[in-house]
C-alpha positions in Angstrom: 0.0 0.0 0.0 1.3 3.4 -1.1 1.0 5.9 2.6 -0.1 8.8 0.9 -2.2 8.4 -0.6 -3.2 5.5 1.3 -4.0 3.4 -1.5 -2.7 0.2 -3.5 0.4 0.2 -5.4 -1.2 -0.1 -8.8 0.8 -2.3 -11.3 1.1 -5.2 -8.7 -2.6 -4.7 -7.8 -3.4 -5.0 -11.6 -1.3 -8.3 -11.6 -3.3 -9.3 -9.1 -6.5 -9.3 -10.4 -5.5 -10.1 -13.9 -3.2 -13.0 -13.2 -3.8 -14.1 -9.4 -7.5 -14.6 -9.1 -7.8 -17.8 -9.4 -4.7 -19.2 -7.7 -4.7 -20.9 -3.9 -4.1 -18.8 -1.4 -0.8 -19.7 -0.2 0.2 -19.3 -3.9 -0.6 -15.4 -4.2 0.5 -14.6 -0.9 3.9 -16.1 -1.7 3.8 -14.2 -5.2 2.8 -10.9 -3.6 5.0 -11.1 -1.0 8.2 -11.9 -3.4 6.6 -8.7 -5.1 6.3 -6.3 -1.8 10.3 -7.3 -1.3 11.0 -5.9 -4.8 9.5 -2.6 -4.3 11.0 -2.6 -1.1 14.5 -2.7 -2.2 13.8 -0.2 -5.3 11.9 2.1 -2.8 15.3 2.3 -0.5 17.0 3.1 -4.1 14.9 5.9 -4.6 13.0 4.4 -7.3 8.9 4.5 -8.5 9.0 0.9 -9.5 5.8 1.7 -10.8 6.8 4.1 -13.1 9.9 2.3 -14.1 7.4 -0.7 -15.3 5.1 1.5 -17.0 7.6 3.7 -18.9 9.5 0.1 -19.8 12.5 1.8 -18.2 14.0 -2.0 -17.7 17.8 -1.4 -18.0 17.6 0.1 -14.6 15.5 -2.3 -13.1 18.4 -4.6 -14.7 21.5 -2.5 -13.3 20.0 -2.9 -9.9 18.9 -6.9 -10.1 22.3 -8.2 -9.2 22.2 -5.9 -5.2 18.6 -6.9 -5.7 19.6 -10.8 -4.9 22.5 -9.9 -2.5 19.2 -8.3 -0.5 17.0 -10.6 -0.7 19.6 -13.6 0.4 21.8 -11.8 2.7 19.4 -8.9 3.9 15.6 -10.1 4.2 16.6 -12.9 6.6 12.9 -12.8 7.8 12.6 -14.9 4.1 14.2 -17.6 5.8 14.7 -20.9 3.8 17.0 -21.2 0.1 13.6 -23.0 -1.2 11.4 -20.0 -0.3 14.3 -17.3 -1.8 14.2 -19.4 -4.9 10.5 -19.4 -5.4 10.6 -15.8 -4.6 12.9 -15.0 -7.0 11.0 -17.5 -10.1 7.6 -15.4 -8.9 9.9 -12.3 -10.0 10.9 -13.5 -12.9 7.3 -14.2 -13.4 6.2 -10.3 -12.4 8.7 -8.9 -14.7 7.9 -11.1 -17.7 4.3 -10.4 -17.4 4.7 -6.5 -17.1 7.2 -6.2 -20.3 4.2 -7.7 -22.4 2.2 -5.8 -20.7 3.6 -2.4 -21.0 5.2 -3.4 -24.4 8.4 -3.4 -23.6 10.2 -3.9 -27.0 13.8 -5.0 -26.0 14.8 -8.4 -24.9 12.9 -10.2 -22.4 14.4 -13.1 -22.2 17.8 -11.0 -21.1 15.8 -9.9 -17.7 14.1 -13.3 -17.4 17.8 -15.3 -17.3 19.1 -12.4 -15.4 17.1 -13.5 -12.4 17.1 -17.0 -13.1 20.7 -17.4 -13.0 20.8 -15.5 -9.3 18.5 -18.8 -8.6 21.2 -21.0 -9.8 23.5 -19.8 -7.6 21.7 -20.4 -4.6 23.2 -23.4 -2.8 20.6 -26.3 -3.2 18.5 -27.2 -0.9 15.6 -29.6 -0.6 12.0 -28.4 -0.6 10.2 -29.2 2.4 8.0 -32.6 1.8 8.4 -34.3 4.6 5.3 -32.7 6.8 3.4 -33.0 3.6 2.9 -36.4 2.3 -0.2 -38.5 2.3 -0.3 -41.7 3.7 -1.4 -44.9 2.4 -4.7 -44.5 4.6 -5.6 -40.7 3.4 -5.2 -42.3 -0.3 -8.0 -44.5 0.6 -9.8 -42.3 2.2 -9.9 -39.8 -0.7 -10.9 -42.7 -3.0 -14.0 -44.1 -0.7 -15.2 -40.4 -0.4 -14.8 -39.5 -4.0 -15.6 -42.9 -5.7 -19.1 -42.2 -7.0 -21.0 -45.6 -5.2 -20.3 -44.6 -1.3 -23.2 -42.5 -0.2 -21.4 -40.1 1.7 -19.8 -39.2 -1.7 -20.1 -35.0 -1.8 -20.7 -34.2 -4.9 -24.1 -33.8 -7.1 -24.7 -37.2 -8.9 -24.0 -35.6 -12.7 -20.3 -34.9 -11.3 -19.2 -37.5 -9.2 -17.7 -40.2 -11.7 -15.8 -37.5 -13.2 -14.6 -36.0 -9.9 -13.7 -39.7 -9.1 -11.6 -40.1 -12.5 -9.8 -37.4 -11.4 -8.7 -37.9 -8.3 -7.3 -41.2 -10.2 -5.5 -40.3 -12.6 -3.9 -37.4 -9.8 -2.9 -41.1 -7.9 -1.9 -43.1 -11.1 0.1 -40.6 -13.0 1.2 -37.9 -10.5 -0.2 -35.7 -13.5 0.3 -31.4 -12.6 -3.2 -30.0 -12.6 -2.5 -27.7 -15.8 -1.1 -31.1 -17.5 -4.8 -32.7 -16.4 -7.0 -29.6 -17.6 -4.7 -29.5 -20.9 -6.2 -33.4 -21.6 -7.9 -34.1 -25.0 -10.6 -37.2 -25.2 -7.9 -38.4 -28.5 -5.1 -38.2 -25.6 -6.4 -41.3 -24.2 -5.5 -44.3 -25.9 -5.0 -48.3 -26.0 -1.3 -49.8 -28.0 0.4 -53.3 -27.4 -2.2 -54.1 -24.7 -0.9 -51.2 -22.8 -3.4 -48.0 -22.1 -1.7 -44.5 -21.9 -2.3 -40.7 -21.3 -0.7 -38.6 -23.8 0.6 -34.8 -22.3 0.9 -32.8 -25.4 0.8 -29.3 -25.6 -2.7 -27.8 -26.8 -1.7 -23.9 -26.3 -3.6 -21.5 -28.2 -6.6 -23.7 -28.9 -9.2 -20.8 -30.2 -12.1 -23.2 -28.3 -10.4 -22.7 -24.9 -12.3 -20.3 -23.8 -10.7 -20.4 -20.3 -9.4 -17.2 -18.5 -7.4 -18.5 -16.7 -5.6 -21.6 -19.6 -3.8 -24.8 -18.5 -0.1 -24.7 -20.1 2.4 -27.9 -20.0 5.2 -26.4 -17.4 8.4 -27.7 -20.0 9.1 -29.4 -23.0 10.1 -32.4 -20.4 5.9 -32.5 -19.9 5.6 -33.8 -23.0 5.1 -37.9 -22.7 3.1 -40.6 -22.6 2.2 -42.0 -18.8 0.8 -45.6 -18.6 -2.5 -46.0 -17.1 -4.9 -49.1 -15.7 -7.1 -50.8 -17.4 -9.7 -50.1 -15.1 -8.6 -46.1 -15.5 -8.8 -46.4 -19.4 -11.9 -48.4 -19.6 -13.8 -45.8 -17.0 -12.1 -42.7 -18.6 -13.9 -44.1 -22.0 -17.4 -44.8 -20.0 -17.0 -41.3 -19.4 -16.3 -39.5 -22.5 -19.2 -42.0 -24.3 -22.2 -41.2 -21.4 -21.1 -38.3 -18.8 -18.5 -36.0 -20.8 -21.7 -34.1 -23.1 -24.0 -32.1 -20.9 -27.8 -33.1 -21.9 -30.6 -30.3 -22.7 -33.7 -30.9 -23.5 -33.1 -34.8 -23.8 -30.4 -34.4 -25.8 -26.4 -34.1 -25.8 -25.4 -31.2 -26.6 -22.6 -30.3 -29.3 -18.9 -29.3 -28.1 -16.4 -27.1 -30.1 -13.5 -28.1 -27.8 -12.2 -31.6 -27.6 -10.9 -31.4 -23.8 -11.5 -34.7 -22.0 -13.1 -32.9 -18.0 -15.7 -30.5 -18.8 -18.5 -28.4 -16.1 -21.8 -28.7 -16.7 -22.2 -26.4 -19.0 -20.2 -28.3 -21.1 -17.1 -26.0 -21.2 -13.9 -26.8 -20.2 -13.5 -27.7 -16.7 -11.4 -24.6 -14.9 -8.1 -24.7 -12.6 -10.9 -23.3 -9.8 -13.7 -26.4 -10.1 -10.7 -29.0 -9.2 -10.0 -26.8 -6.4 -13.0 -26.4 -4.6 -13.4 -30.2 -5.6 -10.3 -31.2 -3.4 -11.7 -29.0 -0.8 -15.0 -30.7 -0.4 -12.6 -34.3 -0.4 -10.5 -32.6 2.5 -13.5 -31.6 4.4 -14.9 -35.5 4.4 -11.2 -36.9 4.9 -10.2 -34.5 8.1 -12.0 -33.1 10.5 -11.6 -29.5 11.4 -9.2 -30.2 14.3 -7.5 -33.0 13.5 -3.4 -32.5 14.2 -2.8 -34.0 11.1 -5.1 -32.5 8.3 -3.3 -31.7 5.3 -5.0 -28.6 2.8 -5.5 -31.0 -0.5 -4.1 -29.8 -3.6 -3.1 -31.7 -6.8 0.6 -31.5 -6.2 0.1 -33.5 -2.8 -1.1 -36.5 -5.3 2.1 -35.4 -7.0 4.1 -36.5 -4.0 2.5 -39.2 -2.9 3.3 -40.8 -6.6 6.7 -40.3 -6.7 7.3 -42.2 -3.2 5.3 -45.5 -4.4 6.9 -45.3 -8.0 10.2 -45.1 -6.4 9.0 -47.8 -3.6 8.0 -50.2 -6.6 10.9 -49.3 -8.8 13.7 -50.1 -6.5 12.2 -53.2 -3.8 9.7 -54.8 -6.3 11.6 -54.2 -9.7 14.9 -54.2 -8.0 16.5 -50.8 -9.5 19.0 -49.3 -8.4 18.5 -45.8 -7.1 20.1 -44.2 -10.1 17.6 -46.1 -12.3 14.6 -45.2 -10.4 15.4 -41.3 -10.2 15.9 -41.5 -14.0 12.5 -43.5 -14.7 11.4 -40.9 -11.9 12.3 -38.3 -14.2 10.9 -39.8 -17.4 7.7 -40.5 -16.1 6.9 -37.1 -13.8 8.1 -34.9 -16.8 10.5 -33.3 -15.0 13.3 -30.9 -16.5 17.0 -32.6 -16.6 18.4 -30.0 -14.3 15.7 -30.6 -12.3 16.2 -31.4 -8.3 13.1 -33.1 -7.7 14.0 -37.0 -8.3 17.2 -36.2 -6.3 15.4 -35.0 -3.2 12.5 -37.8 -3.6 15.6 -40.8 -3.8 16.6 -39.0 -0.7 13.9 -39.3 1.0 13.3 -42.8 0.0 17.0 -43.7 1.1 16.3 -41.7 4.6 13.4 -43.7 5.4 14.7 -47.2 4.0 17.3 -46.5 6.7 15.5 -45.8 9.3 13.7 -48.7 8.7 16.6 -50.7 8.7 17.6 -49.1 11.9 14.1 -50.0 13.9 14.7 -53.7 12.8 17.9 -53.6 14.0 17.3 -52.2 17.5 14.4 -55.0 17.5 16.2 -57.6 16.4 18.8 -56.0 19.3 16.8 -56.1 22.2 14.9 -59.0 21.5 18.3 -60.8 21.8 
């Protein structure tokens, strides 16, 4: 908020209402907050970030980046954590990009974008935090008996609870991101070799999507094919035949998109339905005070897949850990420079060991 008057800062309230809306929570405060640290810094410079934005004056915003990261790593130690620096910086990167097309900045974007990306690669690594944040086995089934379509305490209205349910399964099968899942086309689901897949294939700038807010593949890593059950395939093509076409008036009625979830209405289901979706699962799963209620969001289903694909990979298939994090990888569409599989294999090899350690004191004292 600008003091006097006392009002909002405009460009970041404009990228709030334009780009935030529909985001969790704990996603725009971390956004806004990376945001208020960046006009902090070029406030102490004697700067109107504001009106360096709108007048595309982005060579100084670029002659200042470099103290910029020396401020926020050394300086704002409140912003404790390498992970949370690191996603503050990305959400800057994020900021700028989105106000040079905004304010038509004609000179290179990509020069500002690496120029704060790079500061990130400095950053000594450091693992996110998952391990507060995983679902157990029990949860899993929890969230399938409340969202599988025959259990009466199921939450949803009858016309959306199979597809709510195929969801939630392909989130547990595939570890799919939710943009990845929105992004799906009814021809992305197919049969070969008595194998059933999902196909993640970018469908950017489809003129049907007439979403506000449109699903977009992360990387070119996204792109793949992810295997799925037979059960999954068989239901996902019960769906698209009966469910997936809206009926008016006795009839189904016609789609101009081809996307594989749609609402009621027959458009293409948004990033917010899946949301409050989860929400409604998380309200049947936990109770309001239980110690160890987790907020439900698709990149919890994300976890949760890469510990049992790794589990499988390396004590049923009997990898080693260097071939599981690389089928990790493959499968999860990760980026090669990616940390992810690294911090998931260390995970895996933290708890194997404890595990190892608890039969040992058994075996120990049982002596």
């Amino acid at each position: 908020m600008r003091n006097n008057p006392f009002q909002p800062v405009l460009v970041p309230l404009i990228y709030l209402v334009t780009r935030l809306k529909s985001a969790e929570l704990g996603t725009i405060k971390q956004k806004m907050t990376a945001v208020k640290i960046l006009y902090d810094f070029y406030s102490n410079e004697d700067y109107d970030f504001d009106e360096l934005l709108i007048n595309c004056r982005f060579i100084q915003i670029q002659e200042k980046l470099e103290q910029f990261v020396t401020f926020l790593v050394y300086e704002r130690t409140e912003y404790c954590g390498i992970r949370s620096r690191e996603l503050y910086l990305r959400a800057i990167a994020e900021y700028l990009t989105w106000a040079m097309q905004r304010y038509g900045y004609t000179g290179e974007i990509k020069k500002v974008q690496s120029q704060v990306l790079s500061s990130i690669r400095s950053l000594p690594p450091s693992p996110p935090d998952l391990l507060d944040d995983l679902l157990s086995h029990d949860e899993v089934r929890l969230i399938r008996k409340f969202s599988n379509p025959i259990f009466e305490e199921n939450p949803f209205r009858k016309q959306n609870q199979n597809r709510n349910f195929l969801i939630v399964e392909l989130f547990i099968q595939t570890g799919i991101r939710l943009g990845e899942l929105l992004n799906l086309e009814c021809r992305d689901i197919y049969e070969t070799e008595n194998r059933c897949y999902i196909s993640i294939v970018n469908h950017d700038n489809d003129p049907n999507d007439g979403r506000y807010n449109k699903p977009a593949l992360k990387n070119n890593q996204s792109i793949r094919q992810v295997s799925i059950s037979e059960e999954l395939y068989q239901a996902l093509f019960g769906y698209i035949k009966l469910e997936r076409r809206p009926i008016r008036q006795g009839k189904k009625i016609k789609l101009s998109h081809g996307y594989l979830f749609t609402s009621e209405r027959g458009t293409p289901l948004a990033t917010t339905s899946v949301q409050t979706m989860l929400e409604r699962i998380e309200k049947k799963v936990w109770s309001p005070h239980d110690s160890n209620k987790k907020h439900l969001h698709p990149h919890l289903f994300r976890h949760y897949f890469a510990e049992v694909f790794l589990e499988y990979a390396i004590e049923t298939e009997q990898l080693d850990i260097e071939q599981a994090k690389d089928n990790l990888r493959a499968i999860g569409g990760w980026a090669n420079q990616s940390q992810m599989p690294i911090y998931y294999a260390q995970r895996y090899m933290a708890e194997s060991a404890n595990k190892l350690n608890q039969q040992r004191l058994r075996s120990k004292y049982e002596d």
